[in-house]
C-alpha positions in Angstrom: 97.5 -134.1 -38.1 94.1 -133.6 -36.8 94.0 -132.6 -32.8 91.0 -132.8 -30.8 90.6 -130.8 -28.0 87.3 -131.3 -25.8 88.1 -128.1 -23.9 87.3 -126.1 -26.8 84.0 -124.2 -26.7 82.8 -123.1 -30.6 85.5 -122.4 -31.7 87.5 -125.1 -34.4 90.6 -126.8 -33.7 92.5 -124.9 -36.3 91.2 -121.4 -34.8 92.4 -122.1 -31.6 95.2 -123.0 -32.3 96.2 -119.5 -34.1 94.8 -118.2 -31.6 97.0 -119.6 -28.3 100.0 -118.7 -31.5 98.9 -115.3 -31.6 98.7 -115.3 -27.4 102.3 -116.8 -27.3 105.8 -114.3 -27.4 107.7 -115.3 -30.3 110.7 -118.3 -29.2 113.4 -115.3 -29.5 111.9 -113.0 -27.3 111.3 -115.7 -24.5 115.3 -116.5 -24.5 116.4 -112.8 -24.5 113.9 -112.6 -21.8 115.6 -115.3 -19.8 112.1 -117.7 -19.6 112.0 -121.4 -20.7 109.1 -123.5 -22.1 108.8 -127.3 -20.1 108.3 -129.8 -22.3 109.4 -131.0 -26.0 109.9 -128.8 -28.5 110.8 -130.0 -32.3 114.3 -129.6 -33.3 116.3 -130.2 -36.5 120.1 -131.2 -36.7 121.8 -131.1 -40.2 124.4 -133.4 -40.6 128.1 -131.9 -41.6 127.3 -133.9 -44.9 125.0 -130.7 -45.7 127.3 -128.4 -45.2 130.0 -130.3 -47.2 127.3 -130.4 -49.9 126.6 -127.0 -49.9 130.1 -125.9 -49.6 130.6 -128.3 -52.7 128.1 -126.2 -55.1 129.2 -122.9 -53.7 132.9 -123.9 -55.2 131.3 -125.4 -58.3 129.2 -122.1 -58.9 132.5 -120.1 -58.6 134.3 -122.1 -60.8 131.7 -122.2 -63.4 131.5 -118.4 -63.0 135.0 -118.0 -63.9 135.0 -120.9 -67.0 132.2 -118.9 -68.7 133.7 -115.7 -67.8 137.0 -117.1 -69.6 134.7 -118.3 -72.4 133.2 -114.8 -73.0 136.3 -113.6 -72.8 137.6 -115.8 -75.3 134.7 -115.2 -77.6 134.8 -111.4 -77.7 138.7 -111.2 -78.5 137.7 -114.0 -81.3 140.2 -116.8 -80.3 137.3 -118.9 -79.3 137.2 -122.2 -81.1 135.1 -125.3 -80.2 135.8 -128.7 -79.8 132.9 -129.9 -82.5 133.7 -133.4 -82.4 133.3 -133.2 -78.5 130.2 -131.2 -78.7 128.4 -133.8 -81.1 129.9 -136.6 -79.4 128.0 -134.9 -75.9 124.8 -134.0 -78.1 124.4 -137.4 -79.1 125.0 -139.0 -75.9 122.7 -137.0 -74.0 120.1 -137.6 -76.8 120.6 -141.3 -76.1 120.6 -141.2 -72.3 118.1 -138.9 -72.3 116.0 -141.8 -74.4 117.0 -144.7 -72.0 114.8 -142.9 -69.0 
């Protein structure tokens, strides 16, 4: 977004504006300072769904931790054995789908 100012003497938009940044506390400061800003400032709510989402991976990155940790486990006392029907059957099927796109 472009803002024109016709206030501004030689100096470009985009340099006044870091400049009244610079010239401004930081937003923490101001409330530990007990002063308020009038007027609108931008705000951002995330839904519960994101936090539900994220909660989701966290437990899927534990429990896939834990299943290759079992697997290397598994592998290293030599009692590992594949499914190797299952894994070409999931080869080939991603192959295919992976053609479809």
């Amino acid at each position: 977004m472009k803002v024109y100012d016709r206030n501004l003497s030689g100096a470009s938009a985009a340099e006044a504006g870091r400049t009244q940044e610079a010239q401004q506390p930081n937003r923490s400061e101001q409330a530990r300072a007990g002063s308020s800003r009038t007027g609108s400032e931008d705000r951002v709510e995330l839904s519960g769904t994101l936090t539900r989402l994220s909660q989701a991976l966290s437990a899927f990155g534990t429990s896939r931790a834990s299943r290759v940790q079992a697997l290397a486990a598994q592998y290293q006392s030599g009692n590992y054995s594949p499914d190797s029907l299952a894994t070409s059957q999931g080869m080939v099927s991603e192959a295919l789908s992976a053609g479809l796109k």
